[in-house]
C-alpha positions as CSV (number, residue, x, y, z in Angstrom):
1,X,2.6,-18.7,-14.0
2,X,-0.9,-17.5,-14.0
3,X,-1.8,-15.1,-16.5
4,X,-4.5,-13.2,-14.4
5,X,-1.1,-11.3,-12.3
6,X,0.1,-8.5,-13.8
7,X,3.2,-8.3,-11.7
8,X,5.1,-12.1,-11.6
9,X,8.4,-12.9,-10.1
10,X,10.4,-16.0,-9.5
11,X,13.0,-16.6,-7.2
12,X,13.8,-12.8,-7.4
13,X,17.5,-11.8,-5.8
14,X,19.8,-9.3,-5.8
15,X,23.0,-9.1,-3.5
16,X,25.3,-5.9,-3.1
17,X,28.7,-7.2,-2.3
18,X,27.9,-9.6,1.1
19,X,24.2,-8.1,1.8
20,X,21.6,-10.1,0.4
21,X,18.9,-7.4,-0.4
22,X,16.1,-9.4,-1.7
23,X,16.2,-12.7,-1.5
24,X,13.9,-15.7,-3.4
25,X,11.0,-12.8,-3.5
26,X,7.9,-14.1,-5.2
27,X,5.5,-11.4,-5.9
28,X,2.0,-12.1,-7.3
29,X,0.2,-8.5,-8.2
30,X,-3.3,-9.5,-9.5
31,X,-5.0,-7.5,-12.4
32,X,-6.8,-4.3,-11.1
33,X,-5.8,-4.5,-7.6
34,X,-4.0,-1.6,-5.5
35,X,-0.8,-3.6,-4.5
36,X,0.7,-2.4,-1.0
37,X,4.2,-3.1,-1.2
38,X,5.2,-2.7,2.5
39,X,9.0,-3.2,4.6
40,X,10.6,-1.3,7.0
41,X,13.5,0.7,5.9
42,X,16.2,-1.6,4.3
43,X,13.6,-4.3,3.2
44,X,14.3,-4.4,-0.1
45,X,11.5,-2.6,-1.3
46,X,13.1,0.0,-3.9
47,X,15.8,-2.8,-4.9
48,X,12.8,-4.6,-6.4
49,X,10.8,-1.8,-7.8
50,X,14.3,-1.3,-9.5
51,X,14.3,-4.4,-10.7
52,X,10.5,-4.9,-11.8
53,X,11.6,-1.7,-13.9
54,X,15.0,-2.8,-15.2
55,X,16.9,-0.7,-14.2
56,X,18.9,-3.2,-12.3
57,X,19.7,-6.5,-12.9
58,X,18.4,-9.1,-10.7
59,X,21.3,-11.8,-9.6
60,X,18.7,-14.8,-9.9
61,X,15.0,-14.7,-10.6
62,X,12.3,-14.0,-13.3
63,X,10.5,-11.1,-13.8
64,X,7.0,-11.1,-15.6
65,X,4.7,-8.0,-16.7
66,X,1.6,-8.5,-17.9
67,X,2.8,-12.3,-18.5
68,X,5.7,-11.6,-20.5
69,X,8.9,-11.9,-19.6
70,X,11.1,-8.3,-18.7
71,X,13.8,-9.4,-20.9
72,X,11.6,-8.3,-24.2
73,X,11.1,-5.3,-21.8
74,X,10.8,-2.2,-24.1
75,X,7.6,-3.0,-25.8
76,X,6.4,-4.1,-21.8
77,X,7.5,-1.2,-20.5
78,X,5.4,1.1,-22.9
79,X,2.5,-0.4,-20.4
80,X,3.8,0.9,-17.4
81,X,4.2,4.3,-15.7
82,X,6.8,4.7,-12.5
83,X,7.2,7.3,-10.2
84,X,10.2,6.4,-7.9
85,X,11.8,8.3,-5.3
86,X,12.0,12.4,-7.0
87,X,10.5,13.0,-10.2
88,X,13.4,14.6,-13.2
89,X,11.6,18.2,-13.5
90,X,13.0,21.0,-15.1
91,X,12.0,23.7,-12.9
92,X,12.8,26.7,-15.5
93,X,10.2,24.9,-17.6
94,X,6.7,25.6,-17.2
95,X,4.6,22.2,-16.3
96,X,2.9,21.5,-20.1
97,X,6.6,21.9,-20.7
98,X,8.3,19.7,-19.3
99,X,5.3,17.3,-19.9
100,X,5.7,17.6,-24.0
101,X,9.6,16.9,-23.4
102,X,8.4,13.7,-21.7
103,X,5.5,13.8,-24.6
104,X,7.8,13.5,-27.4
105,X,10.5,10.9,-26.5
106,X,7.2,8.6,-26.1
107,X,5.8,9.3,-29.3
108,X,2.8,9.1,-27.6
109,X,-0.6,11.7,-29.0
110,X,-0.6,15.3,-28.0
111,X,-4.1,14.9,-26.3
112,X,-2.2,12.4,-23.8
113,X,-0.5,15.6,-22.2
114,X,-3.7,17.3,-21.9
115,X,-5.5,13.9,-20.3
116,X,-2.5,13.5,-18.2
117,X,-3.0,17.2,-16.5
118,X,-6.5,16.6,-16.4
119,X,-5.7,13.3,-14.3
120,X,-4.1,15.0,-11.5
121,X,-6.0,18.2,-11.6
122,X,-3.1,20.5,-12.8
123,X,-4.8,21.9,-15.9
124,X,-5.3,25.2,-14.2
125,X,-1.5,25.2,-13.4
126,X,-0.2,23.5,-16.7
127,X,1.6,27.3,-18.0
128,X,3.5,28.9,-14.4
129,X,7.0,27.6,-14.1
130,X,7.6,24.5,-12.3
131,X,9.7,26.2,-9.7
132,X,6.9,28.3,-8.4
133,X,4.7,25.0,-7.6
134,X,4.0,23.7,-4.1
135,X,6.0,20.4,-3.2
136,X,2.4,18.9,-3.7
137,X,1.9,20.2,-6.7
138,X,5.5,18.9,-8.1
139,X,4.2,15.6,-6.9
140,X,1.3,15.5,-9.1
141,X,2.9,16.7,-11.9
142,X,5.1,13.5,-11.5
143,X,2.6,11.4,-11.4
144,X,1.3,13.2,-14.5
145,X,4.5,12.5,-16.1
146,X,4.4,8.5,-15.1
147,X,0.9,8.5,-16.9
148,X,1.4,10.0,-19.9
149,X,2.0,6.7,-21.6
150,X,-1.1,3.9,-22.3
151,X,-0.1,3.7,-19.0
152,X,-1.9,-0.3,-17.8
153,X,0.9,-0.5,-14.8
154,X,1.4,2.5,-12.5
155,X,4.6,2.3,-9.8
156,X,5.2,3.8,-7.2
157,X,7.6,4.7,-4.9
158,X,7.0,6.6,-1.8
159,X,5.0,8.7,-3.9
160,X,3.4,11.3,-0.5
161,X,7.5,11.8,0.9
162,X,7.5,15.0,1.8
163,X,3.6,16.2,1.5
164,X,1.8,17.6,3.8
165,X,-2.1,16.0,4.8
166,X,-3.9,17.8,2.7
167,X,-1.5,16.2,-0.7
168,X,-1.5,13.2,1.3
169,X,-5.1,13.0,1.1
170,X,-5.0,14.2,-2.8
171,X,-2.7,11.5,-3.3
172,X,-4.9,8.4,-1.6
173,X,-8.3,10.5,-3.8
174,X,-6.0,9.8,-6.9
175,X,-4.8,6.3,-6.7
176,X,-8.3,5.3,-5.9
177,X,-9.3,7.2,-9.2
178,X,-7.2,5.4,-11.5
179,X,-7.6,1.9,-10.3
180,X,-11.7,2.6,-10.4
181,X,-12.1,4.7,-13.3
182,X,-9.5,3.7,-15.3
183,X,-8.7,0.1,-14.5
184,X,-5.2,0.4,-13.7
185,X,-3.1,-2.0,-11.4
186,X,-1.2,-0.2,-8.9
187,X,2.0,-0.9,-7.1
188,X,2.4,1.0,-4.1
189,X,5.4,1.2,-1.7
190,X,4.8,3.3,1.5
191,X,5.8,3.0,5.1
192,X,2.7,5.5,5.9
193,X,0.9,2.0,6.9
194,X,-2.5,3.9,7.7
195,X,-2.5,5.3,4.2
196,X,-2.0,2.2,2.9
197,X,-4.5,0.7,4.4
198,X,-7.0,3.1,3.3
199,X,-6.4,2.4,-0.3
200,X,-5.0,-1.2,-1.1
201,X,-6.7,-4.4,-1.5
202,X,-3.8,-6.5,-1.3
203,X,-0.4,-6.3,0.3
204,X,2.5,-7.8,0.6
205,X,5.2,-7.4,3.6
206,X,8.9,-7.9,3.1
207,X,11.8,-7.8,5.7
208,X,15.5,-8.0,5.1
209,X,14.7,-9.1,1.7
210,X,12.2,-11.8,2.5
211,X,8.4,-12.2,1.6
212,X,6.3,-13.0,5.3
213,X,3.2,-12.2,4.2
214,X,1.1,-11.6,0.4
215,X,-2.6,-11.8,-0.1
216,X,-5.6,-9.8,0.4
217,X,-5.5,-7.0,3.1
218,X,-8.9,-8.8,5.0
219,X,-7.6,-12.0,4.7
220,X,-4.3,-10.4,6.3
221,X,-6.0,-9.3,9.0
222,X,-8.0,-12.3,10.1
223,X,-5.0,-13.2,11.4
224,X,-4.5,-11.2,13.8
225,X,-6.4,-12.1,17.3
226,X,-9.6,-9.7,17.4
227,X,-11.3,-8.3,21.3
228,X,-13.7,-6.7,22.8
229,X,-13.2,-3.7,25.4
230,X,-16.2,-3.7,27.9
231,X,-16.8,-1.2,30.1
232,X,-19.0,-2.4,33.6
233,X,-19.5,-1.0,36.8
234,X,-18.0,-3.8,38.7
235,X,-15.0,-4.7,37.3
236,X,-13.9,-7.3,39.4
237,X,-17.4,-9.2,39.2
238,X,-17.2,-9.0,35.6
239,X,-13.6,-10.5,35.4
240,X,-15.1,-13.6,37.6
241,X,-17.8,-14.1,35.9
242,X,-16.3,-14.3,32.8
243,X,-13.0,-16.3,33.7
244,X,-15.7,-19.0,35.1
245,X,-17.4,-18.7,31.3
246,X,-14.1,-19.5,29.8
247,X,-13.7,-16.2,28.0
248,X,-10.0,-15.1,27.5
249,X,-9.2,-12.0,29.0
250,X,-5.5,-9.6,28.5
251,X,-4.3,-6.8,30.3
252,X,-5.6,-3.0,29.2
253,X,-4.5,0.0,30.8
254,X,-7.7,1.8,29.7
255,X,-9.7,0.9,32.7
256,X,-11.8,-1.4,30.2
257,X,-11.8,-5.6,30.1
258,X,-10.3,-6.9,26.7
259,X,-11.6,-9.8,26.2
260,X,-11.0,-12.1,23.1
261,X,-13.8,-12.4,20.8
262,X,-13.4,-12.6,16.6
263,X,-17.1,-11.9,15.7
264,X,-19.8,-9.6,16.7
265,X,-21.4,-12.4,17.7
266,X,-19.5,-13.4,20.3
267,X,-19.5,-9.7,21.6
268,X,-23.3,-10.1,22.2
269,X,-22.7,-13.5,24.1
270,X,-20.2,-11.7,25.8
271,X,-22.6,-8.8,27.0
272,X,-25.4,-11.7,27.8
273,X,-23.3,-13.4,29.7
274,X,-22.5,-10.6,31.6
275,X,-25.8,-9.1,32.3
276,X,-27.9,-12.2,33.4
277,X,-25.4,-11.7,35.9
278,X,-26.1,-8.3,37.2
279,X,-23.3,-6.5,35.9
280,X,-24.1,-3.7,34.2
281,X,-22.7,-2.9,30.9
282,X,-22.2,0.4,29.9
283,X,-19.7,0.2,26.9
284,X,-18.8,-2.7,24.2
285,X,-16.7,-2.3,21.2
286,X,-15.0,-4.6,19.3
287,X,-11.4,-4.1,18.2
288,X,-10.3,-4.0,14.6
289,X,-7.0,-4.6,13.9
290,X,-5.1,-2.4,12.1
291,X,-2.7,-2.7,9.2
292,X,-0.1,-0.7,12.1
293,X,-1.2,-3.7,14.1
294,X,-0.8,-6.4,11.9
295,X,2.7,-4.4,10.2
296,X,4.7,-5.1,13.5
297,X,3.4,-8.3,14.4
298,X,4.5,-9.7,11.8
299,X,7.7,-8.2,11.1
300,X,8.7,-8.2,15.2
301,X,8.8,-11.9,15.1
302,X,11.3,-11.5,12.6
């Protein structure tokens, strides 16, 4: 296997009783990249985070972190920082104090807390009670608890569940931060597709425990057929005109033509066409997909 991924598996599976929930997964998470790890609910998606963490035992498959296999996992796991589902806080504790509990069974340097609170911009917050914080603010000091190690890895699970937009936002702001400022790779599962899509480079869609897409998030959405809505002042000249050209053109309940075209090039033949024929064009936009978009058309054929 190639060295360059940081996250590896082979033939991954795991069964509970007669349901298969992941089944032959084969994930490649290259070095430095913001993984999307995306499924609808009941994909598999936390059975494998529980098993890239080894907490659970896969039933067939390999698992490799940083190249190494997860069986020598302790000194592997020292590398990676998690944050699944809700973070353990003691909420009698104040934040730095809960932190240094965290701190210490690391063995990791006291200026690791500090950097840590620094990361997710609690510093100001580090001495009131973790009860009294905001759900947002419990968030971040979760994720300042999954990076208090040298942390190379960061996981995440659903790490904006319950935030409103504003520690939605903070969230995105932060994973952005630490893959750019601090070279980490990050492995994010989310169903909040729009999010995702603002933040990954790659991604990878599972459903019912099955792999149907990995890769880079452009190349993903090359695939999916791009158009251009027109807006013209004769509608039914325009649709002649261009059915005789050869364009394609699809239904749109927007009072504009979609018609297919995959560059901006073509939407200027487009409009050309069009003109030298006396219809006037008064809007031209062309479509780009989605990660929504590209979510369900690849996991409704399924």
């Amino acid at each position: 296997m190639a060295q360059e991924n940081i996250i590896e598996t082979c033939g991954l599976t795991r069964r509970f009783g007669a349901l298969t929930a992941v089944s032959n997964l084969n994930l490649e998470v290259p070095a430095g990249s913001i993984y999307g790890f995306l499924g609808p609910n009941g994909a598999g998606k936390t059975t494998t985070i529980r098993m890239l963490l080894g907490l659970i035992r896969p039933d067939a498959g390999l698992v490799r972190l940083f190249g190494r296999p997860l069986a020598s996992r302790y000194p592997i796991l020292r590398r990676v920082g998690a944050f699944v589902e809700t973070p353990s806080i003691y909420p009698h504790l104040t934040g730095r104090e809960n932190l240094e509990i965290t701190r210490c069974l690391l063995r990791v340097p006291v200026g690791r807390l500090d950097q840590a609170l620094a990361i997710v911009g609690l510093e100001s917050a580090a001495d009131r009670r973790a009860r009294d914080y905001s759900q947002g603010m419990r968030q971040r000091l979760g994720l300042a608890l999954a990076l208090l190690g040298e942390v190379d890895l960061l996981i995440l699970d659903e790490p904006t569940n319950g935030l409103d937009p504003a520690g939605i936002r903070e969230t995105r702001d932060l994973v952005r931060r630490l893959a750019a400022e601090f070279g980490m790779t990050v492995f994010l599962s989310s169903h909040l597709l729009g999010e995702v899509e603002q933040v990954a480079t790659h991604v990878g869609i599972v459903h019912q425990g099955h792999m149907l897409f990995q890769g880079r998030l452009s190349d993903l959405k090359t695939r999916l057929h791009r158009h251009v809505h027109v807006g013209v002042d004769n509608r039914e000249r325009a649709e002649l005109v261009l059915g005789k050209a050869g364009w394609r053109l699809t239904p749109s309940d927007n009072g504009y033509l979609k018609v297919a075209a995959a560059s901006a090039a073509e939407a200027s033949r487009l409009n050309a066409e069009l003109t030298s024929s006396g219809v006037q064009v008064f809007h031209l936009a062309l479509e780009q997909p989605s990660l929504e978009d590209l979510f369900f058309q690849i996991t409704e054929g399924h």
